[in-house]
Each structure stands twice: as C-alpha cells, then as structure tokens.
C-alpha positions as CSV (number, residue, x, y, z in Angstrom):
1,X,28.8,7.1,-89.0
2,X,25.3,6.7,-89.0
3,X,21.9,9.2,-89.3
4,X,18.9,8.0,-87.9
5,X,15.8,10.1,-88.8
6,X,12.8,10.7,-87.1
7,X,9.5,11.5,-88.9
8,X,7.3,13.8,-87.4
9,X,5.7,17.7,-87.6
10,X,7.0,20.4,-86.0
11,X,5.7,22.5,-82.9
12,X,3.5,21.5,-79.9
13,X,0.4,21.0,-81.5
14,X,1.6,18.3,-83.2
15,X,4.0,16.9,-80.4
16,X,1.9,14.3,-79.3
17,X,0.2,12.8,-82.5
18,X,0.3,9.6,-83.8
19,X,2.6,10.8,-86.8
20,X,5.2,12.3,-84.4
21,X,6.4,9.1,-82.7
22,X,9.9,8.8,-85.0
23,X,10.4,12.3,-83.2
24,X,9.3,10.5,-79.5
25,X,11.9,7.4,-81.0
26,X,14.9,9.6,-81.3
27,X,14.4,12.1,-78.0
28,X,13.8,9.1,-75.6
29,X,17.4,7.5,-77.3
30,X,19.1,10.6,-76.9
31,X,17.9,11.6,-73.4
32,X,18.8,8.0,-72.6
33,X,22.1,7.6,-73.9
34,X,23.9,11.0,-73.3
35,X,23.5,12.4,-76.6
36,X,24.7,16.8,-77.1
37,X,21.6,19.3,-76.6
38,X,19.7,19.3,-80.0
39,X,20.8,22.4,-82.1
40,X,19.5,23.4,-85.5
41,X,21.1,22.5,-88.8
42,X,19.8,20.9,-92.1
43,X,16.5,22.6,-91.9
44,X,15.7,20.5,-88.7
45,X,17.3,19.5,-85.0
46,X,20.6,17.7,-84.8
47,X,22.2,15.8,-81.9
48,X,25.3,13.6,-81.8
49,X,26.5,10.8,-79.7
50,X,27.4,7.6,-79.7
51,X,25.9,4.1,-79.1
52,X,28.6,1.5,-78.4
53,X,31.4,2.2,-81.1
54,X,29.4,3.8,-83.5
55,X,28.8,7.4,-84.0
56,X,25.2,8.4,-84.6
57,X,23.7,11.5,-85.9
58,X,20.0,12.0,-85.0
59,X,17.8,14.1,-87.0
60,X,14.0,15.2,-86.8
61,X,13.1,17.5,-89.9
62,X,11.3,20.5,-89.1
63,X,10.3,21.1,-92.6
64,X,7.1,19.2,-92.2
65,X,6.1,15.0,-92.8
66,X,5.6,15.7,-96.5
67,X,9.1,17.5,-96.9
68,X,11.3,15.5,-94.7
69,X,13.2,14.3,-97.6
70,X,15.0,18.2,-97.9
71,X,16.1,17.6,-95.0
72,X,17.5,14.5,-94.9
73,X,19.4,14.6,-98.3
74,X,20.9,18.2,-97.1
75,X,22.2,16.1,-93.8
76,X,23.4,12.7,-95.8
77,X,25.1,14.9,-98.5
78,X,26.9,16.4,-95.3
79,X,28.1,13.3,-93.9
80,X,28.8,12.1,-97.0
81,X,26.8,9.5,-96.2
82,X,25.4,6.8,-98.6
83,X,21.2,6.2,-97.8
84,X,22.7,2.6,-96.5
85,X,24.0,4.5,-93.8
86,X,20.3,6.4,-92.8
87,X,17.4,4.8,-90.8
88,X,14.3,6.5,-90.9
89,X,11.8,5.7,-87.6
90,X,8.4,6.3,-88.6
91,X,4.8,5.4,-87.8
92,X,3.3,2.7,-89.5
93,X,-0.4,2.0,-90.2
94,X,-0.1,-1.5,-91.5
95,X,1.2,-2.9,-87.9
96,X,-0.7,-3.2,-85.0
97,X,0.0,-0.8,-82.3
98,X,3.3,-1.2,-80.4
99,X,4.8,-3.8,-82.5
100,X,7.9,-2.7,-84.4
101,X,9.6,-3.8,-87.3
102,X,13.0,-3.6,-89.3
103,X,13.4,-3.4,-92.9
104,X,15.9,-2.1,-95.5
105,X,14.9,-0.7,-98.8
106,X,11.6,-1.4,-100.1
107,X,8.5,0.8,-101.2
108,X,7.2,4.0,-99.2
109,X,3.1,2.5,-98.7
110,X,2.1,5.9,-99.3
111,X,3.5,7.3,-96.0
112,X,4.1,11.2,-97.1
113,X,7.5,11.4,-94.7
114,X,9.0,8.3,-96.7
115,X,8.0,9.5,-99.8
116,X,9.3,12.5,-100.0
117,X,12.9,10.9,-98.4
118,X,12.3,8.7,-101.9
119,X,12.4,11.9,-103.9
120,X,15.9,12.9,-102.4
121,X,17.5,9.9,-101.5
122,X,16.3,6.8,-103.2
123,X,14.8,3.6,-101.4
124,X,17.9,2.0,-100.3
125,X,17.6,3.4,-96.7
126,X,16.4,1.5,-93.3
127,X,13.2,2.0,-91.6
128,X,12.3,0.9,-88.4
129,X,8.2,0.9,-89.2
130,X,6.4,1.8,-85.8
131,X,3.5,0.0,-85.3
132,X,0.3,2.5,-84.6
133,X,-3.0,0.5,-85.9
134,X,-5.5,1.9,-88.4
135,X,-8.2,3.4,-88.0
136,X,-10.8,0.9,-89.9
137,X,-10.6,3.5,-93.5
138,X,-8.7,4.9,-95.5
139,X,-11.3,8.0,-95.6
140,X,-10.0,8.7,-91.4
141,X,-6.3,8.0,-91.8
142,X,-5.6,11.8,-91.8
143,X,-7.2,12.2,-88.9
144,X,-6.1,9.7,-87.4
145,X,-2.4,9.6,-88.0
146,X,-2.8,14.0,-86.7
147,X,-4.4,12.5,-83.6
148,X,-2.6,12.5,-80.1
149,X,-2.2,9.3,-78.9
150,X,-5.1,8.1,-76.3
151,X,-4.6,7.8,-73.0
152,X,-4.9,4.1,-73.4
153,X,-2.1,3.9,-75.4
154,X,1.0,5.6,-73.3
155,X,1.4,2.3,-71.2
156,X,2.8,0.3,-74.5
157,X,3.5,3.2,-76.6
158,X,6.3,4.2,-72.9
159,X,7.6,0.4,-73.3
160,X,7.8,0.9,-76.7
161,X,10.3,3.7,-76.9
162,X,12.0,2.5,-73.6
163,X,12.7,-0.6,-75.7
164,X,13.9,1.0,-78.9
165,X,16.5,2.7,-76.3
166,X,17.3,-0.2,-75.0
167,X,17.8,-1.8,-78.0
168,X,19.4,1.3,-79.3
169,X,23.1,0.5,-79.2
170,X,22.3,-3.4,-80.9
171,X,20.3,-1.3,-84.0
172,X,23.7,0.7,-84.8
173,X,26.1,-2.0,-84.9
174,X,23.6,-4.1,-87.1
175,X,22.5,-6.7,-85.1
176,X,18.8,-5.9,-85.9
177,X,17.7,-9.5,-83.9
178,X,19.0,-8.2,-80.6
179,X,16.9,-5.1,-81.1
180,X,13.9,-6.4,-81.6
181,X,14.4,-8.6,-79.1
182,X,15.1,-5.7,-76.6
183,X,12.1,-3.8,-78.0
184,X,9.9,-7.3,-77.5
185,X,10.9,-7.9,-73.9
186,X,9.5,-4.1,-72.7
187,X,6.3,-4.6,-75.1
188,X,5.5,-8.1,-73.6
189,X,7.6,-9.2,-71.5
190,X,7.4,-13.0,-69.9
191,X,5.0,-13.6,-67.8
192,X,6.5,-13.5,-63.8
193,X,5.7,-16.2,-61.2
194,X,2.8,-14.8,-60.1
195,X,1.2,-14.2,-62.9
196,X,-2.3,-16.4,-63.9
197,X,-1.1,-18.0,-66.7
198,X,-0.1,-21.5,-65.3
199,X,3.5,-23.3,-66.4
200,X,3.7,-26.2,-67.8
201,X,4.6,-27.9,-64.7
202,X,1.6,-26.7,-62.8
203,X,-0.7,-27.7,-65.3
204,X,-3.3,-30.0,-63.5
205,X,-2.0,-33.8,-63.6
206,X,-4.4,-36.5,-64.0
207,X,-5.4,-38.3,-61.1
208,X,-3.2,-41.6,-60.5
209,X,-4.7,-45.0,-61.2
210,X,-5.7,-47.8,-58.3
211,X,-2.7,-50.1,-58.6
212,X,-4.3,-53.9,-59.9
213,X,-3.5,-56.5,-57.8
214,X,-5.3,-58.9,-60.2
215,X,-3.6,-62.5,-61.0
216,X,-2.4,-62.9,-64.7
217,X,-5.3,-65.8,-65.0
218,X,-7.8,-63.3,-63.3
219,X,-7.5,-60.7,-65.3
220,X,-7.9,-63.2,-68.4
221,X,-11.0,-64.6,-66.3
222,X,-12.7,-61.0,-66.5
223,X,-12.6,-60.1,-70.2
224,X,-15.0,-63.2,-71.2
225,X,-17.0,-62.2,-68.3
C-alpha cells in the first residue's frame, strides 16, 4: 500500500492557487482512475483505489500548508506505513512552470507543506516537485504561491495533471521513468506532420553539381592556367 499526499489549503478561496496544485494532482488521478468518493478521516479527505496492482491511499490535509505534516503522520501511523511508502505532490518554485520532477528524500527548500511533513515523518519520503516558476523575489513568493493560476497557464498546467494521471499507474509500481515520460508527452508532445518545424529529411538539400566531362589531361591543363 501506498499514500500519496497532496499539498494544498483548504476551501474555495484557495482552490485555484498556485499552492493548491498537489490537491488539483490527486483529484484529476482519482476522478480518472475510479477512485471511492473522498470522505473525511486524518484531519483531511481520503479516497482509495487502485492503480494497476497496487493499492493507493490519496490524501489532501485540510489542516492548512504549514500543518500538513499532522495529518500525514496520523494517516502513515494508520497504515502502518513507513515514509518510504508516502509521496507528497507539491508545487515547486525552483522549476519552471509545468515541468515535473521525482525525487526521494532530500531537504524541504523551505516549502512550509514539506516542512512540517519533516517534523512528523522525517525526510525519507518521495515528492513529485511541481513545477510553478517564481515570481522574480523572494519578497513576492507569498503572494505568489496564494495566487490563482493565470489564465495563461491552464493550457500546460490541464496537460500537466492529465499527464501525472496518465502516468499515474507507472509512479505506483516504481517505474518513475515511464512517468515522466507520460507526464512529458502531454507537456510537449512531438511535433505532428504538419507542424513548422521541418524533419530532418525535408531540410533543404544543396543544389547538385554540373557533372565534368573534362579529360584527365584537361583538367591537369586548367590548374596551371
């Protein structure tokens, strides 16, 4: 068994911020993939389902970013889980927006959510870091991070979830390649036939020489010309 966190606030004022996208991560893989109605339990919302052969327990603490740890040690003490066992999805400043990564273990950059899960659990946990730009200084990262996304950004931020559900069932049996891989070809995926950017075969060729019909001694003749 497996419990995959996502970080976020509670309540629809903070539904769409930039902060709440490990909440957006979790609903679009449980809408996608069949997972029970979310019910409350472990001072946050539960579902459970499975993806492939593994069950997975999702969980979004309601207790606030800076407090999600409560909530996540209540749930993984539950489970009897060990924190190799949790992933935590959570924004992440340091990546450019829409890119995703995967890491295990490892320090918590200051991110409040991850800190606090820290406190409870220890560092030995996965994350898959979310990728949501900065905003140029530290001074406007609050802002910024309790911001709704921009209407510019739902085109990659959509591919971005639809690829971490895609990708979904790869992430739980530990095959982290194939789920970045699903998650890449929704971000960008390869340019079709039509597209501008020419192939290598249709690059321009260059133009083909006049054969020379010049004699051996003739073409001798002409260099001391």
């Amino acid at each position: 068994m497996q419990l995959w966190v996502g970080l976020g606030n509670p309540g629809a004022k903070y539904a769409g911020n930039r902060h709440n996208i490990g909440f957006m991560a979790l609903d679009r893989v449980a809408d996608d993939h069949g997972f029970a109605p979310w019910r409350k339990k472990f001072q946050g919302q539960l579902s459970e389902g499975k993806l492939g052969s593994e069950k997975v327990v999702l969980l979004k603490p309601e207790t606030f970013m800076n407090l999600s740890g409560q909530s996540v040690g209540e749930a993984m003490r539950f489970y009897k889980l060990s924190p190799a066992d949790v992933v935590v999805f959570h924004d992440e400043l340091d990546l450019a927006p829409g890119k995703c990564r995967v890491k295990q273990g490892g320090g918590h950059a200051g991110h409040n959510g991850l800190r606090s899960i820290h406190q409870h659990i220890g560092a030995d946990y996965g994350r898959v870091r979310l990728g949501i730009g900065h905003p140029g200084h530290k001074d406007r990262v609050a802002g910024y991070v309790l911001s709704d996304f921009a209407k510019a950004d739902q085109d990659w931020l959509d591919d971005l979830l639809r690829g971490i559900s895609d990708g979904a069932a790869d992430l739980a049996a530990g095959d982290n390649a194939r789920f970045l891989n699903a998650v890449a070809l929704r971000v960008a995926p390869p340019r079709s036939s039509g597209g501008t950017k020419a192939k290598p075969e249709q690059a321009a060729k260059p133009e083909p020489q006049a054969e020379d019909t010049r004699s051996p001694m003739e073409k001798l003749m002409d260099k001391f010309k």
